[in-house]
C-alpha positions in Angstrom: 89.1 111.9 133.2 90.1 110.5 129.9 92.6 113.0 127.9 91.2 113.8 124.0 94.1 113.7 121.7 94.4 116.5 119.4 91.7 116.6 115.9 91.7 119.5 113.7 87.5 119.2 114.1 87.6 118.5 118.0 90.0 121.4 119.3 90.3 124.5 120.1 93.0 126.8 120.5 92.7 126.1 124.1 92.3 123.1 126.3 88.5 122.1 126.8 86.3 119.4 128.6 84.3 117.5 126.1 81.4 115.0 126.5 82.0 111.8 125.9 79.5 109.7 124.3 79.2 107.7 127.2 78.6 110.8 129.2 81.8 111.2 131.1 83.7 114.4 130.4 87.4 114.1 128.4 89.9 116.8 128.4 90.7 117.7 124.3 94.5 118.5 124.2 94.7 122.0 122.2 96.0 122.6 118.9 98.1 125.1 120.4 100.5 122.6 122.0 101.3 121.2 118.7 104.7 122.0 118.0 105.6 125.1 115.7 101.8 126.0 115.5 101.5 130.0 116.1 98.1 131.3 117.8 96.9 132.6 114.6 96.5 129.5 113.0 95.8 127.3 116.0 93.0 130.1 116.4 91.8 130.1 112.8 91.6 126.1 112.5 89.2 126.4 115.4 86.7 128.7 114.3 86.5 127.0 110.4 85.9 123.8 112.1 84.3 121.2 110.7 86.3 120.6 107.9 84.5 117.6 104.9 87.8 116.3 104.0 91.5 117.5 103.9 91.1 120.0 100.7 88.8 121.4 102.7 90.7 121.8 105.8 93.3 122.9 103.7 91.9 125.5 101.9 90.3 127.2 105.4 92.3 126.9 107.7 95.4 127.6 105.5 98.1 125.8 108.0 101.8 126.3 106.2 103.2 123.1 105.0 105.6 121.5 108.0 102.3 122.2 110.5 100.4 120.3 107.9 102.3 117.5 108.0 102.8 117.6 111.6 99.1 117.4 112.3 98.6 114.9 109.8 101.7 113.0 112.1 99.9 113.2 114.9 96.7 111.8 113.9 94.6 115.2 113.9 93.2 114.7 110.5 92.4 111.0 111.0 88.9 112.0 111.2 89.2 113.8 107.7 90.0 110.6 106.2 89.0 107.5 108.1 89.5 104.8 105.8 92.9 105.9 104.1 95.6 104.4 106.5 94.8 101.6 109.8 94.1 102.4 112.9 96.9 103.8 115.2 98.0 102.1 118.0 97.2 102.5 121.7 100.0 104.8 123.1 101.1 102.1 125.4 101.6 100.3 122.2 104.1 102.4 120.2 107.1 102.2 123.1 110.1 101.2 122.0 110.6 97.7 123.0 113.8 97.3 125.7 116.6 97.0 125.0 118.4 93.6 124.7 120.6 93.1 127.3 124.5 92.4 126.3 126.2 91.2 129.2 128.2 88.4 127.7 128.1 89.3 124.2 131.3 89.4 122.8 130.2 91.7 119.9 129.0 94.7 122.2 131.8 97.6 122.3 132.8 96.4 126.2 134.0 93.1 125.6 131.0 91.4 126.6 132.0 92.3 130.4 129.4 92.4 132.4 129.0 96.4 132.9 126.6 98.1 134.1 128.3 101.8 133.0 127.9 103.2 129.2 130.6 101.5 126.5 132.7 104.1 126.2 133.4 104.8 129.9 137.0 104.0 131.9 135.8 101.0 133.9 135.0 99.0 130.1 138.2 100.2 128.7 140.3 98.5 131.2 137.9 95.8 130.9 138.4 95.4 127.4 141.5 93.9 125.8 145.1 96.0 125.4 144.7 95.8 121.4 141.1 97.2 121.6 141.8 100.3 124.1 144.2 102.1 121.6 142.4 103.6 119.3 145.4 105.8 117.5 148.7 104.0 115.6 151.5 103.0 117.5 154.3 105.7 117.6 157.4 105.5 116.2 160.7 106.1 118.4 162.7 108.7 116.9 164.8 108.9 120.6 167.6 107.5 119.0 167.3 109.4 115.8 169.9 112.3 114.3 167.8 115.5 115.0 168.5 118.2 111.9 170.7 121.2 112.6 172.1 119.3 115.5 175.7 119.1 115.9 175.6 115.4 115.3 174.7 115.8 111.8 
């Protein structure tokens, strides 16, 4: 069963099995999972659905401004206006790509040792050369040095 993403004319306030066109039924992901939406307005964009264009959705459904924007992040109000930005991406698509790996790179923070743990950890501070592992000034020696009110002033 293919999942439905969220589409201010598509959803309810609830999940719901839809028909697809080719006749299989999709689950439609509810506006109430979007993030910061209360039930009032996931239930009022609902029941004024279908919207003509964004004013319109706008002006009934009256979502407050960061909801707005969040739907319009998501891609709920794509079908509002379908020719004003390209099509979005598979989901599969929009992963971040992994990282490069760094073992021998003398410019990562371990030295370019070949470690497996984070940076910052014990193992790549040993690892990493003596002028690199302190990170505070040297301190002074003040062992020889007169100490005030002391009677060798």
């Amino acid at each position: 069963m293919p999942i439905l993403p969220v589409d201010v004319q598509h959803s309810a306030a609830t999940y719901r099995t839809e028909q697809l066109p080719d006749g299989r039924l999709g689950l439609r992901v509810s506006l109430a999972d979007v993030h910061g939406i209360t039930t009032e307005i996931a239930e009022r964009t609902a029941a004024e659905a279908p919207y003509s264009d964004i004013p319109d959705f706008w002006t009934r459904a009256r979502p407050t401004h960061p909801i707005a924007e969040r739907l319009a992040r998501i891609g709920a109000l794509d079908t509002l206006a379908p020719d004003t930005h390209p099509p979005r991406a598979a989901p599969a698509d929009r992963r971040a790509p992994p990282p490069a790996p760094h073992h021998g790179d003398p410019h990562w923070p371990d030295g370019g040792v070949a470690d497996r743990r984070t940076p910052g950890s014990a193992r790549a501070a040993r690892a990493a050369p003596a002028e690199r592992r302190s990170r505070t000034a040297p301190r002074a020696d003040f062992s020889a040095a007169p100490v005030a009110g002391s009677a060798h002033c």
